[in-house]
C-alpha positions as CSV (number, residue, x, y, z in Angstrom):
1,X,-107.5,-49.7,71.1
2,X,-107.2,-52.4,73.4
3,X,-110.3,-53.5,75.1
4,X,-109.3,-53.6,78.6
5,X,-108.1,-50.1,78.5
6,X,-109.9,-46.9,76.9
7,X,-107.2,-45.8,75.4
8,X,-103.6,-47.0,74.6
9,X,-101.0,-46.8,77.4
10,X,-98.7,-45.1,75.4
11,X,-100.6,-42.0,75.2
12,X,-99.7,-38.8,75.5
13,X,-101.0,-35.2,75.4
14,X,-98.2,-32.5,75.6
15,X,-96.2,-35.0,77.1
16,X,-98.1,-35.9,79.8
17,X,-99.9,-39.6,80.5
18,X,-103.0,-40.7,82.4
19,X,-104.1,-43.5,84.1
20,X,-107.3,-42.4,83.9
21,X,-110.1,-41.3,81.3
22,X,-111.0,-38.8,84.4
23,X,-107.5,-37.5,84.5
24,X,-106.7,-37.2,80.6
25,X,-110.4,-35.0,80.3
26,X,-109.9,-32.9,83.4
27,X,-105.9,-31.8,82.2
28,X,-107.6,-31.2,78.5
29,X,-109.5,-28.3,79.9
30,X,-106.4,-26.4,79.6
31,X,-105.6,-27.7,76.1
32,X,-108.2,-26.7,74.3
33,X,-112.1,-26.1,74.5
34,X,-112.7,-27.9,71.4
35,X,-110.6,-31.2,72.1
36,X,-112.1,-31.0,75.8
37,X,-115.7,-31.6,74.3
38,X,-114.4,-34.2,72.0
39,X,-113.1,-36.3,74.5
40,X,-116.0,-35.8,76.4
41,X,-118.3,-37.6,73.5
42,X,-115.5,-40.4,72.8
43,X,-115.9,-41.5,76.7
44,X,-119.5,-41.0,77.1
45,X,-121.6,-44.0,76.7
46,X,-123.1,-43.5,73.4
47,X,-121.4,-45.5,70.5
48,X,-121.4,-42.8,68.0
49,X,-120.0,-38.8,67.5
50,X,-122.0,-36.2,65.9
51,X,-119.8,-34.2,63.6
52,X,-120.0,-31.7,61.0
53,X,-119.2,-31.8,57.4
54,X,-117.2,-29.3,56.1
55,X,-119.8,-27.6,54.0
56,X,-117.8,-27.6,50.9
57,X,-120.4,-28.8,48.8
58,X,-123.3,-28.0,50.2
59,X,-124.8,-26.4,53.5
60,X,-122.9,-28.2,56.2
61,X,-124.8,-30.8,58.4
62,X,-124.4,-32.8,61.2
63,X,-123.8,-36.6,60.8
64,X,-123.5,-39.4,62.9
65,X,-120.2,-41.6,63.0
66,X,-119.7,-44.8,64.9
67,X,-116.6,-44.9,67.0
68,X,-115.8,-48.6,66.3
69,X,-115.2,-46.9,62.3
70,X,-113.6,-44.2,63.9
71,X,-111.0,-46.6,65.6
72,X,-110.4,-48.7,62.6
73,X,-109.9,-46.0,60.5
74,X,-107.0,-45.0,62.9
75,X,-106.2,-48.2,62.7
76,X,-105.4,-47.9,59.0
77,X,-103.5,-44.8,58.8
78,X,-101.1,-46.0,61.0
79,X,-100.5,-49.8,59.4
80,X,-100.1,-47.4,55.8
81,X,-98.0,-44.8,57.3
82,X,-96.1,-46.9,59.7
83,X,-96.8,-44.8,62.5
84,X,-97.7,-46.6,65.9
85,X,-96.8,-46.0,69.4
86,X,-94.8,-43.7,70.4
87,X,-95.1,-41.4,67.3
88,X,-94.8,-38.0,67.6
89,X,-97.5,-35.8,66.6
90,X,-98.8,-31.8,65.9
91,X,-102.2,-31.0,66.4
92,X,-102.9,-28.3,64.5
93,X,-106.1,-28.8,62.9
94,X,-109.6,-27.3,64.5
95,X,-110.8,-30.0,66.6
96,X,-114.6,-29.2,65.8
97,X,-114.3,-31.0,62.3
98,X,-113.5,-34.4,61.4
99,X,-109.6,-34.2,60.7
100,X,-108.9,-32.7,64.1
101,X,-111.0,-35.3,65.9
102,X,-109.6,-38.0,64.2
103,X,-105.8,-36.9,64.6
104,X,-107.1,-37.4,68.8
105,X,-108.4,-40.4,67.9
106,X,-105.4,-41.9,66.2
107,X,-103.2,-40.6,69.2
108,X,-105.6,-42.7,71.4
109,X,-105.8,-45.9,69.4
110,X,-102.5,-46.1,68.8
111,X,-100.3,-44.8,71.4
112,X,-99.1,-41.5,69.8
113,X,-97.2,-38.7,72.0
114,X,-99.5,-35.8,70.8
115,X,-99.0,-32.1,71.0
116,X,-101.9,-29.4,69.8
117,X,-101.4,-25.8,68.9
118,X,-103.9,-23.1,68.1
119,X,-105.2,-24.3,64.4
120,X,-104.0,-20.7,62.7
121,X,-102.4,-20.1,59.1
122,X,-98.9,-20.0,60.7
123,X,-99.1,-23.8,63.0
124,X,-95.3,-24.1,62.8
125,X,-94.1,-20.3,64.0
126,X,-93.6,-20.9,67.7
127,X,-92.6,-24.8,66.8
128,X,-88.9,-26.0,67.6
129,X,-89.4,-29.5,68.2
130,X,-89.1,-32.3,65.5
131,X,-92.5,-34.5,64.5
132,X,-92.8,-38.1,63.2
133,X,-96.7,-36.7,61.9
134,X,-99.0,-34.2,61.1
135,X,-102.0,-33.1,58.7
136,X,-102.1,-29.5,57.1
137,X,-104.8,-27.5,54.6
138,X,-102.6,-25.8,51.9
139,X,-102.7,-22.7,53.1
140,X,-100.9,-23.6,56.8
141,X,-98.5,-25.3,54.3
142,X,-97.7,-22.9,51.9
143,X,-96.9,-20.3,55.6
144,X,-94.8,-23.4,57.0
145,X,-92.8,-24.1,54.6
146,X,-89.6,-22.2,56.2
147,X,-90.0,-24.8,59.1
148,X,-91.5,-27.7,57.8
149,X,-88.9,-29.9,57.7
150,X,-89.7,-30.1,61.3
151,X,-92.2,-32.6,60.2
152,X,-91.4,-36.2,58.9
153,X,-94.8,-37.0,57.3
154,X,-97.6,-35.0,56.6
155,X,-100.9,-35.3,55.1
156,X,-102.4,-32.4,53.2
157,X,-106.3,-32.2,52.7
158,X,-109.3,-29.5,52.9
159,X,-108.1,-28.1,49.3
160,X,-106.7,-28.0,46.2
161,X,-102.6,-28.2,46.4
162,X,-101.6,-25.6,43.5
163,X,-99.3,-26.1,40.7
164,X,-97.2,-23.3,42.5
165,X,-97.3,-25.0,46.4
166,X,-96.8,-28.3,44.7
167,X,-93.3,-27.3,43.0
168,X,-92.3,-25.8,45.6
169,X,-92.4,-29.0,48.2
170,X,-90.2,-30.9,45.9
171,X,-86.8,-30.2,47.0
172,X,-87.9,-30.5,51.3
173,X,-87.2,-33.8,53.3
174,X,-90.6,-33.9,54.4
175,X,-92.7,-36.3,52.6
176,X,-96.3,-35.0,51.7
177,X,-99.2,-36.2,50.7
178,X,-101.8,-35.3,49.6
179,X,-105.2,-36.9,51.0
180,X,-109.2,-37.8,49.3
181,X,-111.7,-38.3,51.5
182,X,-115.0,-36.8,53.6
183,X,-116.3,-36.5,56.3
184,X,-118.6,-39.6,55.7
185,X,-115.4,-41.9,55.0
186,X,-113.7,-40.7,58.3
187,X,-111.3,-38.0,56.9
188,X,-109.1,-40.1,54.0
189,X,-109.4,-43.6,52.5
190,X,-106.7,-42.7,49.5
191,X,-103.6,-40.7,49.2
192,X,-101.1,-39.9,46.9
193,X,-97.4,-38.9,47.9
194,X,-96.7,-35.3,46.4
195,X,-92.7,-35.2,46.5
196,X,-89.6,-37.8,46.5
197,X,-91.5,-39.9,43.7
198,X,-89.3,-42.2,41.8
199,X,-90.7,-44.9,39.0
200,X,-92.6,-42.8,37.7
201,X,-94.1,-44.1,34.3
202,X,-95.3,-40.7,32.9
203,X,-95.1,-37.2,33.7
204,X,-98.6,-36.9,33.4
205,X,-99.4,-39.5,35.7
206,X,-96.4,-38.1,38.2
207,X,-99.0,-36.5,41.2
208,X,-102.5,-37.8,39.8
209,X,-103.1,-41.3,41.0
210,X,-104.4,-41.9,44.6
211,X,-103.8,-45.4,46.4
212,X,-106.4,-46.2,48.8
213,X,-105.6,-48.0,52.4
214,X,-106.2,-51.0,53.5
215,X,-109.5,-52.8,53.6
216,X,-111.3,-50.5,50.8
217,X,-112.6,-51.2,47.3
218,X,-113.6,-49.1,45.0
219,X,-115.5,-48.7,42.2
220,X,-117.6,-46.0,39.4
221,X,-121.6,-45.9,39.2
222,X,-123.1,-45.4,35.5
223,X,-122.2,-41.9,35.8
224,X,-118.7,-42.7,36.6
225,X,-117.9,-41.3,39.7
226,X,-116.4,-43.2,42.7
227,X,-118.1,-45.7,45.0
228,X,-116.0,-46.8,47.6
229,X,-116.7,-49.9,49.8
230,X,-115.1,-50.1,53.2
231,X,-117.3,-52.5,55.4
232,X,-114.5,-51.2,58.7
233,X,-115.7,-47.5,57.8
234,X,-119.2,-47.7,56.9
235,X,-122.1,-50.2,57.2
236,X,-123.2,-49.5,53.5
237,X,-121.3,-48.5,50.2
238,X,-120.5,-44.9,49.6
239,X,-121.3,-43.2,46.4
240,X,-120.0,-39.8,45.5
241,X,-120.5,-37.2,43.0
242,X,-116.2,-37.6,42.1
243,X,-116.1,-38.3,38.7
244,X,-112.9,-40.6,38.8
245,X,-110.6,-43.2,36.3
246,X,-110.0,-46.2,38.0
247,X,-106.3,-47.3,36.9
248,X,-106.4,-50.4,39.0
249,X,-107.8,-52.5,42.1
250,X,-106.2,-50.1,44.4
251,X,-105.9,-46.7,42.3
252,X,-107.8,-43.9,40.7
253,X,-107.0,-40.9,39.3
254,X,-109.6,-37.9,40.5
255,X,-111.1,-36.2,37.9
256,X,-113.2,-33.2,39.1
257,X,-117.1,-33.4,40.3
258,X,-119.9,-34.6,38.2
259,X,-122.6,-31.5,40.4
260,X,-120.2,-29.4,38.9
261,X,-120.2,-30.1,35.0
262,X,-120.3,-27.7,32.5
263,X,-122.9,-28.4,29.2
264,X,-122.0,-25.0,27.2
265,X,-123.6,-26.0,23.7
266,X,-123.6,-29.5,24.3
267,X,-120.4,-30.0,25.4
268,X,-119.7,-31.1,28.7
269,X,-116.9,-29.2,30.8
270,X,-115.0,-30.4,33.9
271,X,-114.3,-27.4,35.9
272,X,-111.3,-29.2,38.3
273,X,-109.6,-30.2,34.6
274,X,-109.8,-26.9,33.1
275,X,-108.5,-25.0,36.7
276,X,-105.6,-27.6,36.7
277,X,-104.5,-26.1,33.1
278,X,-104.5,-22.6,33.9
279,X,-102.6,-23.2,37.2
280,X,-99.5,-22.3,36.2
281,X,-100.9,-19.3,34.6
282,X,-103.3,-17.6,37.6
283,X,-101.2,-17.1,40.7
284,X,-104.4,-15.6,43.0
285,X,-107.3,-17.9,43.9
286,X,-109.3,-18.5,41.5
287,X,-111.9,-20.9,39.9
288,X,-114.2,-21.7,36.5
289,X,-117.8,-22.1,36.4
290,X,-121.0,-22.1,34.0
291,X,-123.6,-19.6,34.5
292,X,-127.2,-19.3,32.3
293,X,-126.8,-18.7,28.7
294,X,-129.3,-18.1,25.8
295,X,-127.7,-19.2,23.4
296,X,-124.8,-22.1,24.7
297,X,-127.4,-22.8,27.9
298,X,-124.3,-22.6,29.8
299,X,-121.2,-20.3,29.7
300,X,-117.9,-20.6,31.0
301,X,-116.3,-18.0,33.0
302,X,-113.5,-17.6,35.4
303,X,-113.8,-16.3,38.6
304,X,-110.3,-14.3,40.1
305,X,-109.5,-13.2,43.5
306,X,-107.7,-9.8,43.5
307,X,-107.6,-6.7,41.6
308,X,-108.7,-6.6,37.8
309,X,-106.1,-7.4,35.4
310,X,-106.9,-7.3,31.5
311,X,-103.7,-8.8,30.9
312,X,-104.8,-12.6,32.5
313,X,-107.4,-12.5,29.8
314,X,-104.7,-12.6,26.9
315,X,-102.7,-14.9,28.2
316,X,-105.6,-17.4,29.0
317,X,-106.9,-17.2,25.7
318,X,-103.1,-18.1,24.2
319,X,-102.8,-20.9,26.0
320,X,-102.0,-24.0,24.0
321,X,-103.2,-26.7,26.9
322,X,-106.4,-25.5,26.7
323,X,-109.1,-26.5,24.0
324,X,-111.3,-23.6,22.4
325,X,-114.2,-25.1,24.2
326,X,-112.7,-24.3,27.3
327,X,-111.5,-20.8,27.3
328,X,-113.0,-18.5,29.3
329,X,-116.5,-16.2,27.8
330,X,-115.7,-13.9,30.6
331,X,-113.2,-12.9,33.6
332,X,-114.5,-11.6,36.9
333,X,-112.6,-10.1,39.7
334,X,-113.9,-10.5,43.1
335,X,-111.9,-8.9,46.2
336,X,-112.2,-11.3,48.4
337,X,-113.9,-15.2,48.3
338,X,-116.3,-16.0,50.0
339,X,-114.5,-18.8,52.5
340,X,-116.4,-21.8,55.0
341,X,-115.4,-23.0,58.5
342,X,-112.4,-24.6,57.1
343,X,-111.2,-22.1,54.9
344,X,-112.3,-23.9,51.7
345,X,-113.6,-21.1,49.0
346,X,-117.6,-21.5,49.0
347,X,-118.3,-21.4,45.2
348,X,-122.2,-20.9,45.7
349,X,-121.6,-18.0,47.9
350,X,-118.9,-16.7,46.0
351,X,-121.2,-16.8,42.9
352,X,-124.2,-15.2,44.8
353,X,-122.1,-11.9,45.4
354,X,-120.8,-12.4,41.9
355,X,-124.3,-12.3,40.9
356,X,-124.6,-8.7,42.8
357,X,-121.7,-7.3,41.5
358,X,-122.7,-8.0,37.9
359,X,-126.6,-6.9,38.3
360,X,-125.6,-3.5,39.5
């Protein structure tokens, strides 16, 4: 973003331009409610944005980001993805979380020719015209995938990508990746490309290793999950609870969260490993946790959206990928998960009405 202008000149919003912050605010009344507001706090006086975290894992909150960090995270998607001015770009995102406001910001900083559409499951159904760039959860993925080669790049966050969504993005010409990051990072600081891999050095490692962009270091605590240090994003390191394996200066591979470890009789269980085995297996939503035991302290159990099937219970306890540590104690079926703002599944909640069900 150029200092003598407040935003680039190459700008657009449903291909229209501005010469004025007055002008671009005014025609965004008819965009949408949600980036009208926005763009109300970017040009206001204040040097920061309040915005809410997704509330993934944990009650969300409202946080305080600085809109120079803002800018030069912008800044960094578009020197790694090699889009600058004059991109093309789908908004189709909610604006009143941080991936939304940042695709606006990016379009800003750098000159992109942006277009935004309601943020529903189906983004792409009334779409007809082609798009350098655009960001997705799985789910508008999986419902696009008819007409998402309309799409040149796109970045995929807010969720897990299953085994089933990922095979089936191999064979499009749209290259995908998948994104790591939080609200407190400014959306992503590492991806990892999805599809059209080549040099790869093992099948295991083919989809596991994110590369972070430019300017960020990283790093494990003595419990080994990440710290990231990006001095353009933040004013002080950033420690998570991501249990992660550094593979080198500029790669990790994610291995599941450390507030979510298993200890069922003294061994210690990651959840996000376990899921990632029986992927190919469960086709529904579903997900592992441990709940209070006598004896073991904690059990293992999975958790499946849908109707009750004994049959998933025999073939989870015959597969060969998993240990006997980590097979299941028991199956529950839930109708419907509990979901948050973004459409992630809230485990806590989920669990609460799992506890209901299974006291009555």
């Amino acid at each position: 973003m150029k200092s003598e202008s407040p935003f680039h000149k190459n700008f657009k919003l449903l291909g229209t331009s501005f010469n004025s912050v007055d002008e671009l605010i005014d025609f965004s009344k008819e965009v949408s409610v949600e980036a009208h507001l926005f763009l109300k706090d970017w040009f206001n006086n204040n040097l920061f944005v309040d915005v809410k975290t997704s509330g993934s894992t944990g009650k969300p909150k409202l946080i305080q980001l600085q809109k120079k960090y803002m800018v030069n995270s912008a800044l960094a998607t578009g020197t790694y993805f090699n889009l600058f001015e004059n991109t093309t770009v789908l908004l189709c995102m909610p604006v009143n979380f941080i991936a939304g406001k940042m695709m606006l910001v990016r379009a800003l900083t750098l000159g992109w020719q942006l277009d935004i559409v309601e943020p529903t499951s189906t983004p792409l159904k009334n779409i007809s015209k082609d798009y350098d760039f655009s960001a997705m959860v799985p789910l508008q993925l999986n419902n696009s995938l008819s007409k998402i080669n309309n799409i040149k790049k796109l970045i995929v966050g807010g969720g897990v990508i299953s085994k089933e969504l990922e095979s089936k993005i191999q064979n499009i010409d749209t290259q995908v990746f998948a994104t790591y990051g939080m609200t407190e990072t400014i959306t992503h600081i590492a991806v990892k490309k999805l599809n059209y891999l080549i040099n790869v050095i093992a099948s295991e490692t083919k989809q596991s290793r994110y590369q972070v962009l430019p300017n960020i270091s990283i790093s494990t605590d003595d419990r080994g999950c990440l710290v990231i240090n990006a001095p353009k994003l933040s004013s002080k390191k950033i420690t998570t609870n991501d249990l992660v394996e550094i593979i080198s200066s500029t790669e990790f591979k994610w291995l599941g969260r450390f507030d979510t470890i298993i200890n069922s009789g003294g061994i210690k269980l990651i959840p996000e490993q376990i899921e990632e085995k029986l992927a190919n297996t469960i086709k529904q939503r579903f997900f592992v946790t441990g709940i209070l035991d006598e004896l073991l302290g904690e059990k293992l159990i999975l958790i499946i959206e849908g109707s009750k099937r004994a049959e998933i219970f025999i073939q989870v306890k015959k597969l060969e990928t998993l240990s006997k540590f980590e097979i299941p104690k028991a199956v529950y079926f839930l109708k419907d998960f509990v979901e948050t703002e973004t459409k992630k599944v809230n485990r806590i909640e989920t669990l609460k009405l799992l506890n209901l069900l299974t006291n009555q």
